[in-house]
TIFI-921254 format. One record per residue: x, y, z of N, C-alpha, C in turn; residue in three letters. Coordinates in steps of 0.001 Angstrom, whole numbers, plus 500000, padded with zeros to 6 digits. Layout:
<bamars>
XYZXYZXYZAla
...
</bamars>
This chain:
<bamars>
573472179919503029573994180896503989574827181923503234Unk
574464183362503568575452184589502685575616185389504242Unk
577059185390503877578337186047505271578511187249504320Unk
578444188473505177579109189683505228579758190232505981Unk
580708190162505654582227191129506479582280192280506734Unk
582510193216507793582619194574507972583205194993508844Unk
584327195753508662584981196505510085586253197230510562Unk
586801196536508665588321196597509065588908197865508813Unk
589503197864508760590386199496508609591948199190509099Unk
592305200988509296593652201128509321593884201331511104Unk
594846200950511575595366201989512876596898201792513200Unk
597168202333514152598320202040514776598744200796515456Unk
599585200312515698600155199459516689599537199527518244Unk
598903198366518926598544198842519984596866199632520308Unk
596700199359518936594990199935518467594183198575518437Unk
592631198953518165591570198069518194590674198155517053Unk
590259197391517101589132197094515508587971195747516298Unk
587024196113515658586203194537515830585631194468514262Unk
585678193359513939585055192780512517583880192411513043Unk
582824192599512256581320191942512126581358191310510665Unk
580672189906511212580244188485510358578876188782510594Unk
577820189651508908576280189139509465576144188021508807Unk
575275186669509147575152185860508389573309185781507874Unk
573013185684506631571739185400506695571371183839505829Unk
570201183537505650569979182335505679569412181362506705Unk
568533180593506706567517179445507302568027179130508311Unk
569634178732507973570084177821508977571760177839509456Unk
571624179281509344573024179862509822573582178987511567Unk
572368179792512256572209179128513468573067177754513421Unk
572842176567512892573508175553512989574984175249512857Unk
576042176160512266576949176289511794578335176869513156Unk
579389176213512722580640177234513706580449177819512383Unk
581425178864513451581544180104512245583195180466513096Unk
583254181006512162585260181272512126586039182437511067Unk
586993183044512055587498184058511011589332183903510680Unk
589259184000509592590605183388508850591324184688508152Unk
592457184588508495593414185734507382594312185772506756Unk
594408186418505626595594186078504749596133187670504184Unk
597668187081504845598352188358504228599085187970502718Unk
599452189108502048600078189074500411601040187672500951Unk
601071186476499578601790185437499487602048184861500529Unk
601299184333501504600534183288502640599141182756502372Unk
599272181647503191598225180732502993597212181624504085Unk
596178181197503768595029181683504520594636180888506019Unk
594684181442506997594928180829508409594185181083509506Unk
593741180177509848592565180168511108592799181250512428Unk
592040182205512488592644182955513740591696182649514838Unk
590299182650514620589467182214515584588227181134515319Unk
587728180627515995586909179816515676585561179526517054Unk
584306179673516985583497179374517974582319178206517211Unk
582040177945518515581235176503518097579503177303517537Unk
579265176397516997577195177078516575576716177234518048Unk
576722177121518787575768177357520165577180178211521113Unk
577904178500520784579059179372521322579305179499522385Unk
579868178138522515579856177196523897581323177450523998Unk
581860176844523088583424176822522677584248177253521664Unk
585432178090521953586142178849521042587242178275521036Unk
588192178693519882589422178576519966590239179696519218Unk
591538179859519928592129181188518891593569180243518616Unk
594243180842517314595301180668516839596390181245517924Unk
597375180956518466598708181750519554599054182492518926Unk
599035182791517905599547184727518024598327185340518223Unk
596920185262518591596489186082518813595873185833520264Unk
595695184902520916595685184445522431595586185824523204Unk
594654185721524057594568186798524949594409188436524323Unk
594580188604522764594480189628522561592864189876521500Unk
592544188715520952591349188777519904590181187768520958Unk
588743187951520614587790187257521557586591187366520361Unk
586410186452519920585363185970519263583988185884520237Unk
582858186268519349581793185709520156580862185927518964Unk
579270185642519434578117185694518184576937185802518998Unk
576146186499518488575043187080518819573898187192517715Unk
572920186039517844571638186183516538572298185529515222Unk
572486186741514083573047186202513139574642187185512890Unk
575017187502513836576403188024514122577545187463514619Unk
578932187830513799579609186794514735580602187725514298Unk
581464188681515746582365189446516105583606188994516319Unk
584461189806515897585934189580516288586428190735516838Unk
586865190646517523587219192123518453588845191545519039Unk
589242192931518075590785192680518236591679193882519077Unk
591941193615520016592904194384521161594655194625520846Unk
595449195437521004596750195738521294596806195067519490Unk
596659195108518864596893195408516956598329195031516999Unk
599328194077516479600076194788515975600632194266514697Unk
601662195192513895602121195073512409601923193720511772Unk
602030192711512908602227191374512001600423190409511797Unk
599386191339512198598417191440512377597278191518510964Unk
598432192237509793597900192682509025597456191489508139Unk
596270191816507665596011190885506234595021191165505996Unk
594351190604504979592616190092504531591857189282505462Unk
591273189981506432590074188747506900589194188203506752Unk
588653186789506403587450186440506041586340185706506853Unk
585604185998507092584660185156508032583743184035507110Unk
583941182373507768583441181698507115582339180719507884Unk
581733179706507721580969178499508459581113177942507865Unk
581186176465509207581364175090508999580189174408509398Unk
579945173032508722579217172266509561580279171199510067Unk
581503171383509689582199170006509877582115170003511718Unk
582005168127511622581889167893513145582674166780513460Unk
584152167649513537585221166899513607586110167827514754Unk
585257168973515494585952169643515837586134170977515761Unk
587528171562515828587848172939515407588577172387513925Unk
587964172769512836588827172834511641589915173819511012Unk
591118173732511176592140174867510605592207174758508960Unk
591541173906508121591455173430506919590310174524506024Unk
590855175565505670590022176249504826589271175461504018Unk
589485174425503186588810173778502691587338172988503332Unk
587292172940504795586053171906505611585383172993506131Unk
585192173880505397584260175497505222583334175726504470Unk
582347175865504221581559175871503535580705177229502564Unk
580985177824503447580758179558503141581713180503503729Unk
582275181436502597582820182564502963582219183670502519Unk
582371184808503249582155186045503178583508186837502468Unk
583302188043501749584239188662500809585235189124502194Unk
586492189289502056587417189855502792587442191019503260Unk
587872191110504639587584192958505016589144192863505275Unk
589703193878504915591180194370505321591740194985506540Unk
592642194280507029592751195191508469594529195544507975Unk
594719196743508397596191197111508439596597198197509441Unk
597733197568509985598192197626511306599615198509510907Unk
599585199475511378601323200322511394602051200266512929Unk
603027200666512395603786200852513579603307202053514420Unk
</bamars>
C-alpha cells in the first residue's frame, strides 16, 4: 500500500482545509486508515481514525465536532472546520490492519504517507 497526502496549506483562525489520503495498492480496501499530527518537539498524535468499511470513526477531543473524516474508493478525507492556532502541525495519513480497535499507537500502523503541513494563524 503507497498513501499520498495532499491539501494542506496556510489560513486564518476560523478557516477550512480538507486533506486527501490517495491510497493505491491491491488491498488498501482492507485497512482503517487514520490521520495523525505532529507539531515541532511533540509526539505524533492520532486526530482521526475510520474503520476499512467506514462504518466507524473516531476523533481525538480537541478536534470533536470540528474535523469529519470519511473515505471514498481509494480516498480518505479530512475536512477540517473553524482551524485554529493550536491546530498547526505535520499531518500524516496512515493504515492499519490492527484489529484491536481504534489504535492511538503510531507504531500498530503500517503505512504512512509523507506529511502535508497545515498552519493555522491567528
Amino acid at each position: 500500500v503507497q498513501l499520498q497526502a495532499s491539501g494542506g496549506g496556510a489560513v486564518q483562525a476560523g478557516g477550512s482545509l480538507r486533506l486527501t489520503c490517495t491510497a493505491s495498492g491491491r488491498t488498501y480496501s482492507s485497512y482503517g486508515m487514520a490521520w495523525f499530527r505532529q507539531a515541532p518537539g511533540k509526539e505524533r498524535d492520532l486526530v482521526a481514525h475510520i474503520s476499512w468499511n467506514g462504518v466507524n470513526t473516531y476523533y481525538a477531543d480537541s478536534v470533536k465536532d470540528r474535523f469529519t473524516i470519511s473515505k471514498q474508493w481509494q480516498n480518505t478525507y479530512l475536512q477540517m472546520n473553524n482551524l485554529k492556532p493550536e491546530d498547526t502541525a505535520l499531518y500524516y495519513c496512515a493504515a492499519s490492519k490492527y484489529t484491536g480497535g481504534v489504535s492511538t499507537r503510531p507504531y500498530d500502523y503500517d503505512y504512512w504517507g509523507q506529511g502535508t503541513q497545515v498552519t493555522v494563524s491567528q
